[in-house]
One Martini backbone bead per residue (centre of mass of N, CA, C, O) as a GRO file, in nm:
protein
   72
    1UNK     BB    1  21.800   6.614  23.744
    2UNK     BB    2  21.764   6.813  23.997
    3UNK     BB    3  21.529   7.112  24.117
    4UNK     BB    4  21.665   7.195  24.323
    5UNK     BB    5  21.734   7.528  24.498
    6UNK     BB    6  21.883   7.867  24.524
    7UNK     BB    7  21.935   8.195  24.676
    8UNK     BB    8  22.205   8.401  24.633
    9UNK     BB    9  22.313   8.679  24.807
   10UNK     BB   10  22.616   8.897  24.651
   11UNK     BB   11  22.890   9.034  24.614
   12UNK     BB   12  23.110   9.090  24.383
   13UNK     BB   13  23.340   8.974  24.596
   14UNK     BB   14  23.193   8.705  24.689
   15UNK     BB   15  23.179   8.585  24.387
   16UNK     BB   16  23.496   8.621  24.328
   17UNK     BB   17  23.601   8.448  24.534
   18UNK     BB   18  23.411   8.202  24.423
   19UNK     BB   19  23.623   8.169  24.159
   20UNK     BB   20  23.869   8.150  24.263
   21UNK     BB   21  23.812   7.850  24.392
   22UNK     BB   22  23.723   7.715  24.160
   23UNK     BB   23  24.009   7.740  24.026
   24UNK     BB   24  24.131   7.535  24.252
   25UNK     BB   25  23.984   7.352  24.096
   26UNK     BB   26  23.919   7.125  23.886
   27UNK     BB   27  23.798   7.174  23.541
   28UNK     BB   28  23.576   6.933  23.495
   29UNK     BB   29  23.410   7.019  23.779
   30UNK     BB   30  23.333   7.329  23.744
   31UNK     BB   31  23.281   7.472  23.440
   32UNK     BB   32  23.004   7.508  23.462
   33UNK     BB   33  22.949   7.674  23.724
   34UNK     BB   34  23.130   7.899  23.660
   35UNK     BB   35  22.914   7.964  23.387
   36UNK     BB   36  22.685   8.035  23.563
   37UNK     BB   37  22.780   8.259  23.731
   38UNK     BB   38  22.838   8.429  23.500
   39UNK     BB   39  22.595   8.431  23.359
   40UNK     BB   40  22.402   8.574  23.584
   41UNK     BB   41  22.622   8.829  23.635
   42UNK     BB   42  22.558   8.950  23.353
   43UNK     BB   43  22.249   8.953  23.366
   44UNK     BB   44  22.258   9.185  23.593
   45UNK     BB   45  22.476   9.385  23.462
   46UNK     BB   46  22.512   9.661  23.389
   47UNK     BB   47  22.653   9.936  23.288
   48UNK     BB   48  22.837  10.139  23.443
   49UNK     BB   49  22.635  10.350  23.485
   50UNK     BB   50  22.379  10.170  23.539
   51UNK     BB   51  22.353  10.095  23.784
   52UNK     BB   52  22.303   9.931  24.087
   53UNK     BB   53  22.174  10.057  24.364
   54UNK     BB   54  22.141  10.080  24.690
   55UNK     BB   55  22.011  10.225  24.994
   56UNK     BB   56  22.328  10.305  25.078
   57UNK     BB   57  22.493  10.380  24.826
   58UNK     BB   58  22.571  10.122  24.699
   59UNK     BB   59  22.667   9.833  24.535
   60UNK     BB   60  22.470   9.593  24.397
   61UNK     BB   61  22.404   9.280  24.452
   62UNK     BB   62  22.428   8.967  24.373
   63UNK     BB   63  22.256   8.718  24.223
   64UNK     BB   64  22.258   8.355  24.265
   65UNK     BB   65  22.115   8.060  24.102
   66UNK     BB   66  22.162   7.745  24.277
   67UNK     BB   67  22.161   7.412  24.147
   68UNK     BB   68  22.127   7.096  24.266
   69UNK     BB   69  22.327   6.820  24.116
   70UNK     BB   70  22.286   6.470  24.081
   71UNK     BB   71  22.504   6.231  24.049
   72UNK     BB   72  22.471   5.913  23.890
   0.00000   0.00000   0.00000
């Protein structure tokens, strides 16, 4: 597994519209990654009441960190 990374700051219509293409591959290449996306975005989103605004009064974006892995 390769160590280098990224991290992507989206809003979370953002987020969901590249989950929902990653629904239109194939579900053995995606299922791994459509899990970290999620996995990443549950971990950042509060209660409904306490959610995070940014300073514009929106809901805050949600941070995703995807590693690229070197197929062997």
């Amino acid at each position: 597994m390769n160590n280098d990374s990224i991290s992507l700051e989206l809003s979370i219509e953002e987020a969901n519209l590249i989950l929902e293409g990653l629904g239109e591959l194939p579900f053995r290449r995606v299922f791994q990654l459509i899990g970290r996306i999620q996995s990443a975005a549950r971990a950042q989103m509060e209660p409904a009441g306490d959610a995070p605004v940014s300073p514009n009064g929106h809901a805050a974006a949600t941070t995703v960190a995807i590693s690229e892995e070197v197929p062997a």
